[in-house]
ROZA-864235 format. One record per residue: residue number from 1; chain; x, y, z of N, C-alpha, C in turn. Coordinates in Angstrom, 3 decimals. Atoms other than C-alpha are relative to their C-alpha. Layout:
<nodes>
{drenmi NUM, dolum A, n_east X, n_north Y, n_up Z, ca_east X, ca_north Y, ca_up Z, c_east X, c_north Y, c_up Z}
...
</nodes>
This chain:
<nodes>
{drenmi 1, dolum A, n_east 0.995, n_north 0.995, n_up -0.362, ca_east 115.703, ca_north 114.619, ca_up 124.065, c_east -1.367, c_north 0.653, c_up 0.203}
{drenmi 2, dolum A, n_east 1.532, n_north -0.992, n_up -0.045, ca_east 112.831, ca_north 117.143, ca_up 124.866, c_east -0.679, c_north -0.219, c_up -0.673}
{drenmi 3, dolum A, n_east 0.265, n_north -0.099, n_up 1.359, ca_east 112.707, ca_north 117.983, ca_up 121.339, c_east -0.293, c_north -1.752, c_up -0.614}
{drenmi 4, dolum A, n_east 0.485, n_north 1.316, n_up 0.237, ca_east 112.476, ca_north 114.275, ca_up 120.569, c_east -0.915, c_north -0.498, c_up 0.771}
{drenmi 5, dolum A, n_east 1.264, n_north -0.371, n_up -1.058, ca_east 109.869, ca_north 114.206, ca_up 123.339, c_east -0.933, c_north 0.383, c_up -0.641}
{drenmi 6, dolum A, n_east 0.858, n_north -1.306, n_up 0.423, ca_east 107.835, ca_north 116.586, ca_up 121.827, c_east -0.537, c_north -0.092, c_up -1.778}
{drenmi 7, dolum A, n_east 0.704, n_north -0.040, n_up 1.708, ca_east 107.829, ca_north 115.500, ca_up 118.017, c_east 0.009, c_north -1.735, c_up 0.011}
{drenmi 8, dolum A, n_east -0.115, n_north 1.639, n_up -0.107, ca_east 108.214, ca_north 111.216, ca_up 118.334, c_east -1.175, c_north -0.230, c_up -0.583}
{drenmi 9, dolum A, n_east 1.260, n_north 0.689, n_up 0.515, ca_east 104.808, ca_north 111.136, ca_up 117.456, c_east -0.891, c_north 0.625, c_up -1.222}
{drenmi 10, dolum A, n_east 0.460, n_north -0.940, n_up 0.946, ca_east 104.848, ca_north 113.656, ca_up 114.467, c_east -0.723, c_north -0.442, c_up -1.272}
{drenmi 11, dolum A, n_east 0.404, n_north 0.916, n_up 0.823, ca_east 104.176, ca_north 110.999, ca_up 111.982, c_east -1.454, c_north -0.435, c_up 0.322}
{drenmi 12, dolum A, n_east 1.444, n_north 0.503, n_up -0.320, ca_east 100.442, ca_north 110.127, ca_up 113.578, c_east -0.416, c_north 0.865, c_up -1.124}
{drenmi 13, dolum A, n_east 0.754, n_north -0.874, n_up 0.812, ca_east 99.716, ca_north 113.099, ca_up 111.257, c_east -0.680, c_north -0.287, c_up -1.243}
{drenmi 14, dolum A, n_east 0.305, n_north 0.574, n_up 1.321, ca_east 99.012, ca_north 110.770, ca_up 108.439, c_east -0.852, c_north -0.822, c_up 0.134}
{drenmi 15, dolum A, n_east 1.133, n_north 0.875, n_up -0.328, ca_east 96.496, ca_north 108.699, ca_up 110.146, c_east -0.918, c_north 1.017, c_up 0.609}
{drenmi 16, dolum A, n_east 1.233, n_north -0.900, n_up -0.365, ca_east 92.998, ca_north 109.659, ca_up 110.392, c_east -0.237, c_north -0.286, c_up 0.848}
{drenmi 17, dolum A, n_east 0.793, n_north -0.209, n_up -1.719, ca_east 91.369, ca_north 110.829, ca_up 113.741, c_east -1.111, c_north -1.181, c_up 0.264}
{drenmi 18, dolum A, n_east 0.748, n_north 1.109, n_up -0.303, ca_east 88.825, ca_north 107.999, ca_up 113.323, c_east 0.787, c_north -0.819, c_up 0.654}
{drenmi 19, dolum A, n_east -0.935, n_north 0.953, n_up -0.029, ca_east 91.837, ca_north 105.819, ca_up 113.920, c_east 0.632, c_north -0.408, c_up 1.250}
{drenmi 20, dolum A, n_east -0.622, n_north -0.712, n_up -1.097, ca_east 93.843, ca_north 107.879, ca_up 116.309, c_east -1.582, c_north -0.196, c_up 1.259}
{drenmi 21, dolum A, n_east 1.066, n_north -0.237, n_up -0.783, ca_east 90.708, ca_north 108.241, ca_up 118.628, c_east -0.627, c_north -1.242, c_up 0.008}
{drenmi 22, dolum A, n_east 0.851, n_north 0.863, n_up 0.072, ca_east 88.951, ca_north 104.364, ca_up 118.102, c_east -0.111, c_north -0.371, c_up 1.204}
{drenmi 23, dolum A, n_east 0.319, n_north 0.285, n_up -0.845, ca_east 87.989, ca_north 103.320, ca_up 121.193, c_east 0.143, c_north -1.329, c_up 0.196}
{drenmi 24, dolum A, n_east -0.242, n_north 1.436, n_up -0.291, ca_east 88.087, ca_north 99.642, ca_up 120.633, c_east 0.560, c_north -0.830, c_up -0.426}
{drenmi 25, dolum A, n_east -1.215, n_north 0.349, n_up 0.013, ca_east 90.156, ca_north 97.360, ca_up 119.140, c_east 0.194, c_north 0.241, c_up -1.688}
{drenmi 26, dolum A, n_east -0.095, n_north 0.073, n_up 1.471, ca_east 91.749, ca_north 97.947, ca_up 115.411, c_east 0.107, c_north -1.066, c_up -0.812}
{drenmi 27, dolum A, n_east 0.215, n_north 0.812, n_up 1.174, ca_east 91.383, ca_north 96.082, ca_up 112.328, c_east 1.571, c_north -0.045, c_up -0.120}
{drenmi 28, dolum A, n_east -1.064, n_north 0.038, n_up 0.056, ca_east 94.696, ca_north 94.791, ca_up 111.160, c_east 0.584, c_north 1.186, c_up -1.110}
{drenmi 29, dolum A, n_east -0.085, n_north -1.254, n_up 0.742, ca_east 94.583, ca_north 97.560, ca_up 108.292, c_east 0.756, c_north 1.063, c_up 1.228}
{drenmi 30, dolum A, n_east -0.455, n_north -1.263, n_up -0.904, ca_east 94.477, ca_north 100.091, ca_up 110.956, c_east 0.853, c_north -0.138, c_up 0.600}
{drenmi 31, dolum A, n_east -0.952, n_north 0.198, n_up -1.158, ca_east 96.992, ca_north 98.657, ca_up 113.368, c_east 1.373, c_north 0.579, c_up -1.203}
{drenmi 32, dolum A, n_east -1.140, n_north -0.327, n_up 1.162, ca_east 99.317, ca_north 98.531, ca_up 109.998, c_east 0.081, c_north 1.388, c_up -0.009}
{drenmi 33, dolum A, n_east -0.050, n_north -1.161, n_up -0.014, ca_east 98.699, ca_north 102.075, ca_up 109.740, c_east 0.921, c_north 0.647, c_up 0.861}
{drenmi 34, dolum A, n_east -0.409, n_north -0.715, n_up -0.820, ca_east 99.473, ca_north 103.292, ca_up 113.038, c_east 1.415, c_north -0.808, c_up 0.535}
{drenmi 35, dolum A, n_east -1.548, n_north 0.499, n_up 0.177, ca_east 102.967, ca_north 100.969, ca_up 112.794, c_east 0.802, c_north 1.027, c_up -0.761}
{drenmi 36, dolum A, n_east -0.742, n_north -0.820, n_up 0.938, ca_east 104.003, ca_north 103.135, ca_up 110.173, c_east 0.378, c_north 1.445, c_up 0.755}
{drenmi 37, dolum A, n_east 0.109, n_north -1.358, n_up -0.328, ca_east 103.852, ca_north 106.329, ca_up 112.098, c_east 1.921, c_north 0.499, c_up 0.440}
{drenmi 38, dolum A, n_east -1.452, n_north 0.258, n_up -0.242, ca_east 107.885, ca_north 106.004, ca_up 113.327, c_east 0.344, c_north 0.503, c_up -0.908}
{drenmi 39, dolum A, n_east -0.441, n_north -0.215, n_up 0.937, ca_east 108.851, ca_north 106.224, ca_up 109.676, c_east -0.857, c_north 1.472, c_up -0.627}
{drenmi 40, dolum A, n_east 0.497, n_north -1.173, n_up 0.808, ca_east 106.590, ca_north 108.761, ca_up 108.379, c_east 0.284, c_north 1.166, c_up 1.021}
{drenmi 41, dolum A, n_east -0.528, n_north -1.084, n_up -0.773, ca_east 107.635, ca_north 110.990, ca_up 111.444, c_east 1.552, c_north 0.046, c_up -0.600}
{drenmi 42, dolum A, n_east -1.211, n_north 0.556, n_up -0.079, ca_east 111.292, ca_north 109.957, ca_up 110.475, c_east -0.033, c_north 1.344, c_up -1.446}
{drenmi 43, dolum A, n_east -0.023, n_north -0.884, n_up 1.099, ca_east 110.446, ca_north 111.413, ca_up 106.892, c_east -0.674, c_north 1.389, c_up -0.144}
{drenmi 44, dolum A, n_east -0.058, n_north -1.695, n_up -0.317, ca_east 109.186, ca_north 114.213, ca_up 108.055, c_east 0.966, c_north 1.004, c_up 0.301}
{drenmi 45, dolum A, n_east -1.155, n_north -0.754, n_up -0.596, ca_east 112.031, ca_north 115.473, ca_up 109.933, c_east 1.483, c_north 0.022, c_up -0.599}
{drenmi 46, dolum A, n_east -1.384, n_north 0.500, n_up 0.465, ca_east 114.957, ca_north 113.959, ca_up 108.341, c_east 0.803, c_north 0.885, c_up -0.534}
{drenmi 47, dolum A, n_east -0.625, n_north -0.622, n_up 0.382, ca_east 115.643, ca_north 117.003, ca_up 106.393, c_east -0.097, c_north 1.545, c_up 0.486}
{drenmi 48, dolum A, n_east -0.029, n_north -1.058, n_up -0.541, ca_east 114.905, ca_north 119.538, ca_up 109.082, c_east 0.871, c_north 0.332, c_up 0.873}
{drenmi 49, dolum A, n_east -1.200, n_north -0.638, n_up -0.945, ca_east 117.788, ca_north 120.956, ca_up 110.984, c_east -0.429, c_north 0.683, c_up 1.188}
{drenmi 50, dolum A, n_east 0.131, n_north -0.458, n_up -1.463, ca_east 117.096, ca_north 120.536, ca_up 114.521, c_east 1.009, c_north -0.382, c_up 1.230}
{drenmi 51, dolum A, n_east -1.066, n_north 0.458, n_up -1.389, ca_east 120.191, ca_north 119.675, ca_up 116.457, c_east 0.425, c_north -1.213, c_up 0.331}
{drenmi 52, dolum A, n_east -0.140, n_north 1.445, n_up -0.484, ca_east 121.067, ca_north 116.083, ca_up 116.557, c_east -0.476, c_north -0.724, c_up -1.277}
{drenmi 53, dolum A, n_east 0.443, n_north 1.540, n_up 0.603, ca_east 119.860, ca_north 112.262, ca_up 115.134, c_east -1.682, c_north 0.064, c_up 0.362}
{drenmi 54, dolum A, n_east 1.192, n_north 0.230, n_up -0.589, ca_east 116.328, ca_north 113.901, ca_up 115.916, c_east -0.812, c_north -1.038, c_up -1.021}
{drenmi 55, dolum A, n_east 0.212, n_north 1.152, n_up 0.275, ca_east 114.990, ca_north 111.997, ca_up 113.303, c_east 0.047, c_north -1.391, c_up -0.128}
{drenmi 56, dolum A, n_east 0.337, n_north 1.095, n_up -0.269, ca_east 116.261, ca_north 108.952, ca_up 113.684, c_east -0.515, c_north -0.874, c_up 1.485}
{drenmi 57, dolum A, n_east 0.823, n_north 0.182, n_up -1.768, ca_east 115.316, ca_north 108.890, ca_up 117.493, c_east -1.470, c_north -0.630, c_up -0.301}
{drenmi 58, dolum A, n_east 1.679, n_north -0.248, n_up 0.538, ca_east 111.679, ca_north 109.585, ca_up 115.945, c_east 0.002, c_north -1.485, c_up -0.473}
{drenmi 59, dolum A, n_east 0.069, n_north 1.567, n_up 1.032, ca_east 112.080, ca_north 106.421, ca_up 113.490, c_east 0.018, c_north -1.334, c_up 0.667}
{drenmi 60, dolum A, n_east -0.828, n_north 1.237, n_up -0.880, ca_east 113.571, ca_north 104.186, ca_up 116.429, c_east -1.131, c_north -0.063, c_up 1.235}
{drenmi 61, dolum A, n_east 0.643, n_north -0.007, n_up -1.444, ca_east 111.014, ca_north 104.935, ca_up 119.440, c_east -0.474, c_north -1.164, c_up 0.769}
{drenmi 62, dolum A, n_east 0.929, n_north 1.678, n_up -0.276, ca_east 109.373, ca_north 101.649, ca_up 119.113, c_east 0.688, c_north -0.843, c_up -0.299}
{drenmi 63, dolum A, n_east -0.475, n_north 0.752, n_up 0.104, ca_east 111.867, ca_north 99.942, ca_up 118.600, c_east 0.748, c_north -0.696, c_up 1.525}
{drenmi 64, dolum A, n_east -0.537, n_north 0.912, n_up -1.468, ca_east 113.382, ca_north 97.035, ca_up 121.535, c_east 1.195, c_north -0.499, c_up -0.096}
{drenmi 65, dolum A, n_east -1.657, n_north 0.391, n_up 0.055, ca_east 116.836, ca_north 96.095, ca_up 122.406, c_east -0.119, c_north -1.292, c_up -0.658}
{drenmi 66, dolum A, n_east -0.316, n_north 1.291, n_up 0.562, ca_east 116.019, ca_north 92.302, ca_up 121.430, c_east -0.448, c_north 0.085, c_up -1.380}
{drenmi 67, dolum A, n_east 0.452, n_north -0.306, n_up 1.377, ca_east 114.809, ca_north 93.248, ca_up 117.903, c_east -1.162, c_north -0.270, c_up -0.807}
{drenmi 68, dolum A, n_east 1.201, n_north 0.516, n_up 0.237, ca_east 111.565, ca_north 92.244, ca_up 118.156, c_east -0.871, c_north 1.253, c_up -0.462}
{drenmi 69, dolum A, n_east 0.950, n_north -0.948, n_up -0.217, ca_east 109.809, ca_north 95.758, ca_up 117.413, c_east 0.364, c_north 0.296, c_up -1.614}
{drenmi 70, dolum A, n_east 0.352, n_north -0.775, n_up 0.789, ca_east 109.064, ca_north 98.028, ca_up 114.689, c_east 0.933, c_north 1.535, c_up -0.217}
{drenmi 71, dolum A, n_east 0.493, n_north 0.322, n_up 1.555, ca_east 110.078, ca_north 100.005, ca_up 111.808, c_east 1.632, c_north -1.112, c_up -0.345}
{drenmi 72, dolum A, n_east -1.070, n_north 0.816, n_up 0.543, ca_east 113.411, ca_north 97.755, ca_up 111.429, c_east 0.522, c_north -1.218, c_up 0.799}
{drenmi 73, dolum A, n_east -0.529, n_north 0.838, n_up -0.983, ca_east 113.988, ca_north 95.276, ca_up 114.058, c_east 1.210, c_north 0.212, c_up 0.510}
{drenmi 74, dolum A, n_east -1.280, n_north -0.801, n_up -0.985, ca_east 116.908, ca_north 96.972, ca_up 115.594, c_east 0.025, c_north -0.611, c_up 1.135}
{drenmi 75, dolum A, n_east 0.273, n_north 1.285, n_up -1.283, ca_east 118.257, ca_north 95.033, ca_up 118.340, c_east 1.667, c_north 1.148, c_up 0.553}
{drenmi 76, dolum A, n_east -1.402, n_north -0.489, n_up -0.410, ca_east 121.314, ca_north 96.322, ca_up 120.863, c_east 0.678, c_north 1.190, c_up 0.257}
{drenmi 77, dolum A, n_east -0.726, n_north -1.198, n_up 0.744, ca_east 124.092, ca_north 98.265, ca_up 119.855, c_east -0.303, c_north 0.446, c_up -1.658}
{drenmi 78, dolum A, n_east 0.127, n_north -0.601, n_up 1.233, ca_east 122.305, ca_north 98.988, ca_up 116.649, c_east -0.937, c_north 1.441, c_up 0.092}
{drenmi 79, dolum A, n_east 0.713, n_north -0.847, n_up -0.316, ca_east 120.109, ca_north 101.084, ca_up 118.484, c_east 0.467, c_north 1.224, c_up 1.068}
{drenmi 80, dolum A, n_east -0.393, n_north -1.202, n_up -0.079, ca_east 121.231, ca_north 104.851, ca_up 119.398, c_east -0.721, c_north 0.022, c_up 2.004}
{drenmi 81, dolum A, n_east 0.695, n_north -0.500, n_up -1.362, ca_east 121.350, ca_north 105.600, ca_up 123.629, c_east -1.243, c_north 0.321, c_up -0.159}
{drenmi 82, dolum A, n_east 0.882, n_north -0.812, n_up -0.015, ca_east 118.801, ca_north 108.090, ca_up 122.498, c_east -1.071, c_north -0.852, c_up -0.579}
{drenmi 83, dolum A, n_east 1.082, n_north 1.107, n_up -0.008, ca_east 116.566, ca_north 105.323, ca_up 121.222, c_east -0.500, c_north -0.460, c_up 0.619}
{drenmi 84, dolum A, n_east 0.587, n_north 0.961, n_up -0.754, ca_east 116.635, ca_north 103.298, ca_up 123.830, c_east -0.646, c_north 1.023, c_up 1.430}
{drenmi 85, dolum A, n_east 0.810, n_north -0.836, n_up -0.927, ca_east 116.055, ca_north 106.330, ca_up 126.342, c_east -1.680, c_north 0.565, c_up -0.220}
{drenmi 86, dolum A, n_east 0.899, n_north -0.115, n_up 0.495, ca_east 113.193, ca_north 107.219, ca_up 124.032, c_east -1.126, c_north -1.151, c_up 0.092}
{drenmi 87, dolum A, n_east 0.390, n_north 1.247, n_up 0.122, ca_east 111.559, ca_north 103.730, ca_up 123.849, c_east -0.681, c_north -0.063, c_up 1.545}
{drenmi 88, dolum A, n_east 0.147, n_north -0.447, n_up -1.658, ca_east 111.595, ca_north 103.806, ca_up 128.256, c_east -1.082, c_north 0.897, c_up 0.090}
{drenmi 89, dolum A, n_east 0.970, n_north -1.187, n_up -0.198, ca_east 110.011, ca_north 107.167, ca_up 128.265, c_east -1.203, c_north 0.035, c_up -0.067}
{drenmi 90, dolum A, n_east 1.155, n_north 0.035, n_up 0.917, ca_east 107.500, ca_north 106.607, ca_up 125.683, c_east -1.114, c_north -1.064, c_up 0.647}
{drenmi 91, dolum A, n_east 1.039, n_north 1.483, n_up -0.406, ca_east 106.492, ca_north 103.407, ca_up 127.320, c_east -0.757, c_north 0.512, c_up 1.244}
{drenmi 92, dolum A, n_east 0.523, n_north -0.817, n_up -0.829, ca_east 106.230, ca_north 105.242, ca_up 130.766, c_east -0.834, c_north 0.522, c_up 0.341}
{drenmi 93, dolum A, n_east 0.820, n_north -0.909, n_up 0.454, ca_east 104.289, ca_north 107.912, ca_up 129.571, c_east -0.802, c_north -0.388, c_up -0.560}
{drenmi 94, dolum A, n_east 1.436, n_north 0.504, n_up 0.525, ca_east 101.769, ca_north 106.130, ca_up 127.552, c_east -0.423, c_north -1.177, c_up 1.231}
{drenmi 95, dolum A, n_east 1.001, n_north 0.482, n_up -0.918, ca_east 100.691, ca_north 104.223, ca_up 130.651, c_east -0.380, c_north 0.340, c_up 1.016}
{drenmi 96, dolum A, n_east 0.777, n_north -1.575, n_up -0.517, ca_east 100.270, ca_north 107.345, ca_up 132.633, c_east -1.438, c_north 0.706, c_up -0.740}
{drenmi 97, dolum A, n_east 1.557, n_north -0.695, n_up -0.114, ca_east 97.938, ca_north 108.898, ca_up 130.431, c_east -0.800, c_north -0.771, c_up -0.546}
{drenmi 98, dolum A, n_east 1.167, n_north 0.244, n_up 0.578, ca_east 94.679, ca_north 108.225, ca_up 129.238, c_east 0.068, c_north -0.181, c_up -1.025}
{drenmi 99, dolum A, n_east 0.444, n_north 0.107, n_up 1.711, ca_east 94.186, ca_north 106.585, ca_up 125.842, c_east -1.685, c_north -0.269, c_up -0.542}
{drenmi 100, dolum A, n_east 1.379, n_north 0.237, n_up 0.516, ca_east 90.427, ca_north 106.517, ca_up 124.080, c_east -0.330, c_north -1.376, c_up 0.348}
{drenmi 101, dolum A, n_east 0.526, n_north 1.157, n_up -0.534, ca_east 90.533, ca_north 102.758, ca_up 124.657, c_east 0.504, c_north -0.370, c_up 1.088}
{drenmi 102, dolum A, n_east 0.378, n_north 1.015, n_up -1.548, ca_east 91.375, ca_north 102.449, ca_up 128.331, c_east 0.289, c_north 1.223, c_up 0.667}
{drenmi 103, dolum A, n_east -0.254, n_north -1.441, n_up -1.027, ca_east 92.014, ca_north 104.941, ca_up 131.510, c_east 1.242, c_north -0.072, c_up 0.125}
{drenmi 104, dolum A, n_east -1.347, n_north 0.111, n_up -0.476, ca_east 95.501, ca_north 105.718, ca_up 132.912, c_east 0.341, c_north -1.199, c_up 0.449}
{drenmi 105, dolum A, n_east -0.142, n_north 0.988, n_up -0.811, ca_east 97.184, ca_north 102.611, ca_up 134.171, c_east 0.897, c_north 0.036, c_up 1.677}
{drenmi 106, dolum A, n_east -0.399, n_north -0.819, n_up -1.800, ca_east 99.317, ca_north 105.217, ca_up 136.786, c_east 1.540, c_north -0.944, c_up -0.360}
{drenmi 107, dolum A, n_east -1.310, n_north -0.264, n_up -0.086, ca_east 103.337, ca_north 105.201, ca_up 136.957, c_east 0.345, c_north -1.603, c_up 0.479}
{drenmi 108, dolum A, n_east -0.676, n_north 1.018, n_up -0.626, ca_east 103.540, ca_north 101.978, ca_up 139.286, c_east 0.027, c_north -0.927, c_up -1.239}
{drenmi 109, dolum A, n_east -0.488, n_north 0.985, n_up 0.319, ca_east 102.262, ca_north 99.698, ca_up 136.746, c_east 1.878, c_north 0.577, c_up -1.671}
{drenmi 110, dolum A, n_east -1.204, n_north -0.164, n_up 0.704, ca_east 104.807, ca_north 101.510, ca_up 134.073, c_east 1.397, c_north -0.273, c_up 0.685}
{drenmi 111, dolum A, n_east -1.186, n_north 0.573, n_up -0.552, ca_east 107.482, ca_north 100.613, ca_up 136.398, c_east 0.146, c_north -1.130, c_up 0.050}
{drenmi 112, dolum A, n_east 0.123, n_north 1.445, n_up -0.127, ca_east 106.448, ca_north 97.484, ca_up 136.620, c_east 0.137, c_north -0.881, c_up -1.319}
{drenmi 113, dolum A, n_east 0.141, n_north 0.244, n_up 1.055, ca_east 106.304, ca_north 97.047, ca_up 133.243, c_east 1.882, c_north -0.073, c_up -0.656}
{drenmi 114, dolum A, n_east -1.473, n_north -0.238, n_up 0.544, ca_east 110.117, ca_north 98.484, ca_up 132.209, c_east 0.979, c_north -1.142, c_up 1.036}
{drenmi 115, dolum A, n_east -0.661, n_north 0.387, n_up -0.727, ca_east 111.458, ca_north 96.543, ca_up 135.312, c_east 0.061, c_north -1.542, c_up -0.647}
{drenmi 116, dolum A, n_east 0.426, n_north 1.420, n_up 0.451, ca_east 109.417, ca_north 93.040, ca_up 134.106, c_east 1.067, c_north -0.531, c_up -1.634}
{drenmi 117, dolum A, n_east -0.914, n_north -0.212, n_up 0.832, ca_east 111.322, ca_north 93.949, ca_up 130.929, c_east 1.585, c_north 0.196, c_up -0.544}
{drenmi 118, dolum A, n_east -1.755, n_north -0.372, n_up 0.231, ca_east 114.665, ca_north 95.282, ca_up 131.358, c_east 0.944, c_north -1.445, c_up -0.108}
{drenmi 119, dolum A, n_east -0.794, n_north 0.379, n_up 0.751, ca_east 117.276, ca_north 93.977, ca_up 129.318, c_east -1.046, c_north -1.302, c_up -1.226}
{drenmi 120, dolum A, n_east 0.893, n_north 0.142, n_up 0.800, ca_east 114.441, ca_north 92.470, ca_up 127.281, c_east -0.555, c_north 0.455, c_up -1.123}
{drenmi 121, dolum A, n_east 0.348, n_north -0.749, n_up 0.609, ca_east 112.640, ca_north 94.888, ca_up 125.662, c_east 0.820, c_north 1.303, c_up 0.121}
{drenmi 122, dolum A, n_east -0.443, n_north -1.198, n_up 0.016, ca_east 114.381, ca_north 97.878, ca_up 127.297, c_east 1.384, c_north -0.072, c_up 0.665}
{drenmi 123, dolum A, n_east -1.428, n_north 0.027, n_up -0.830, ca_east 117.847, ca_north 98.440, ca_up 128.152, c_east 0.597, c_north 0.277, c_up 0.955}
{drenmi 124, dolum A, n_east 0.443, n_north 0.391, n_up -1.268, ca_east 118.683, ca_north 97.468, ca_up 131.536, c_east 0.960, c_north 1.748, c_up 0.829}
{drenmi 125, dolum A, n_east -1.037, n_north -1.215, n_up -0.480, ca_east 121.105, ca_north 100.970, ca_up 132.105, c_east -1.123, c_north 1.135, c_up 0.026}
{drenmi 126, dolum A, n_east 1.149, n_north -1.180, n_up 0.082, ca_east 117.893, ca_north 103.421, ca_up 130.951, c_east -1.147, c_north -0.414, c_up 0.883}
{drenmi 127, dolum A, n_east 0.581, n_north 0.885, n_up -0.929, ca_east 115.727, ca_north 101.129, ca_up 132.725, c_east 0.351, c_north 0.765, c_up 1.711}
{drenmi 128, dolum A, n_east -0.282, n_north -0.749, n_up -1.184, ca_east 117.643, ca_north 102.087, ca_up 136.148, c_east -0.083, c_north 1.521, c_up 0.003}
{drenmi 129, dolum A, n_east -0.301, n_north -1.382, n_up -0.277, ca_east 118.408, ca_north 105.558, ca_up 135.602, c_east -2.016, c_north 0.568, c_up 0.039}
{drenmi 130, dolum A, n_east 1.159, n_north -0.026, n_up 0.360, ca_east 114.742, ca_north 105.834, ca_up 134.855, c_east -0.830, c_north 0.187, c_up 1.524}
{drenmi 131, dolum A, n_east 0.378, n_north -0.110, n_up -1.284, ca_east 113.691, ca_north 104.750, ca_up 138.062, c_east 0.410, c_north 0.878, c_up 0.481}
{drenmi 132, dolum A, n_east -0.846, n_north -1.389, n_up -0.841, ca_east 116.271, ca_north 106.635, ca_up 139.926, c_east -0.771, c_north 0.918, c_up -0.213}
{drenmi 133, dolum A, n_east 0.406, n_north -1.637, n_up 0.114, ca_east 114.901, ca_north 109.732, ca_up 138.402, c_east -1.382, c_north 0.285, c_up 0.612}
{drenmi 134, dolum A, n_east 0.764, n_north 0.186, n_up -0.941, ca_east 111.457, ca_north 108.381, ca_up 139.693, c_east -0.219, c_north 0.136, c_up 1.059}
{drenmi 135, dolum A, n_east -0.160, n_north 0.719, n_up -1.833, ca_east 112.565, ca_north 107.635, ca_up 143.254, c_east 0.514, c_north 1.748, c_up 0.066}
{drenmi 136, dolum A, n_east -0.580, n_north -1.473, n_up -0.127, ca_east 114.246, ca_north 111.397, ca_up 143.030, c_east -0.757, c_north 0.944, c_up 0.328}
{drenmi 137, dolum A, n_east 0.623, n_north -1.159, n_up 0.006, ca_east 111.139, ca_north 113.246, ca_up 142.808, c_east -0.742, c_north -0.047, c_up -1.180}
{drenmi 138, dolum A, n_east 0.455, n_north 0.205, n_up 1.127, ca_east 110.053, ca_north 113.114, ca_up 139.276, c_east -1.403, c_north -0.207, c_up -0.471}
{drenmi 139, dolum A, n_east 1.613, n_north 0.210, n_up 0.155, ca_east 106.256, ca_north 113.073, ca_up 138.839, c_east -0.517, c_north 0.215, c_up -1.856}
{drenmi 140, dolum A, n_east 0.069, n_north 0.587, n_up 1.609, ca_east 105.553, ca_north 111.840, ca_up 135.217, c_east -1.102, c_north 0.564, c_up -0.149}
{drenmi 141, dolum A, n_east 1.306, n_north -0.561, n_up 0.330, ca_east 101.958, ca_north 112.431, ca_up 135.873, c_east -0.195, c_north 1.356, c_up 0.191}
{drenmi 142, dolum A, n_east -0.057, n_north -1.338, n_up -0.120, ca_east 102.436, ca_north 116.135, ca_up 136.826, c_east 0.988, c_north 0.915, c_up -0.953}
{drenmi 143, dolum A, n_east -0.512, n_north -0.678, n_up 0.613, ca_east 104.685, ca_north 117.090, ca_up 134.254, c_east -0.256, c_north 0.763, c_up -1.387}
{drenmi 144, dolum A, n_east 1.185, n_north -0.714, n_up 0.803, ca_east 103.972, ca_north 119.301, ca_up 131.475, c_east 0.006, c_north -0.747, c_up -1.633}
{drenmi 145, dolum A, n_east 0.209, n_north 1.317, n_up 1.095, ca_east 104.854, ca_north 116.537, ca_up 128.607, c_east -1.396, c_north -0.255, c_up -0.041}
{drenmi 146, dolum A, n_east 1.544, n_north 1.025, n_up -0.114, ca_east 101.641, ca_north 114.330, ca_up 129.739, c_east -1.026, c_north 1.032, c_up -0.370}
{drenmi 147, dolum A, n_east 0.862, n_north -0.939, n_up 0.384, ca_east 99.717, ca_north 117.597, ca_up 129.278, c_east -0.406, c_north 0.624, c_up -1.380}
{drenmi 148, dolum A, n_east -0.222, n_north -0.530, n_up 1.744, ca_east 100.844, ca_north 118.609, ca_up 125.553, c_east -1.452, c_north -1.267, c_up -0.752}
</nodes>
């Protein structure tokens, strides 16, 4: 999971920094673009031998238990633990840090967000453990992920 941590977003590499970096809101072109990024990380990795389903983790990140998401509508049990732990994380973590078009939104509302959600968008078992690991100690914003 680290390792899927650490590359999930290997596929941005195909969208230009104008894009990646816009500050305000995208054109539907561009949004299309940065949809694709799942799959083109997916085909990046697919034939690199790193230990696992890391690519399809990569391919699945954005994807939601009810099958409403992106690149396949994957709903359930079609979607890999490691998906749906990925999916949680990702969500987490992008409203911790800072994106070009807005500031941090800070851990509570990401809790607030997976909780408003669970068994919705995110699956209500990663969902808890999630917290838990929160309530444990866990500082999202101090860890060295958010920093990479």
């Amino acid at each position: 999971m680290r390792i899927v941590g650490l590359l999930h977003d290997v596929g941005k590499v195909s969208i230009p920094a104008e894009i990646l970096s816009e500050p305000g809101k995208l054109t539907d072109l561009e949004w299309s673009l940065i949809k694709r990024h799942p799959v083109i990380g997916y085909e990046i990795l697919r034939d690199v031998k790193l230990g696992g389903p890391i690519a399809e983790i990569v391919k699945h990140h954005h994807e939601r238990v009810n099958g409403t998401s992106c690149p396949e509508g994957l709903a359930g049990s079609e979607l890999s633990l490691e998906s749906k732990i990925m999916a949680v994380a990702y969500l987490v973590e992008a409203m911790v840090s800072r994106r070009p078009y807005r500031a941090s939104k800070g851990v509570g509302e990401g809790i607030e967000e997976i909780i408003k959600n669970s068994g919705i968008l995110y699956d209500k078992e990663v969902v808890s453990v999630c917290i838990d690991v929160i309530e444990a100690g866990f500082n999202i914003e101090k860890s060295d992920y958010c920093k990479l």
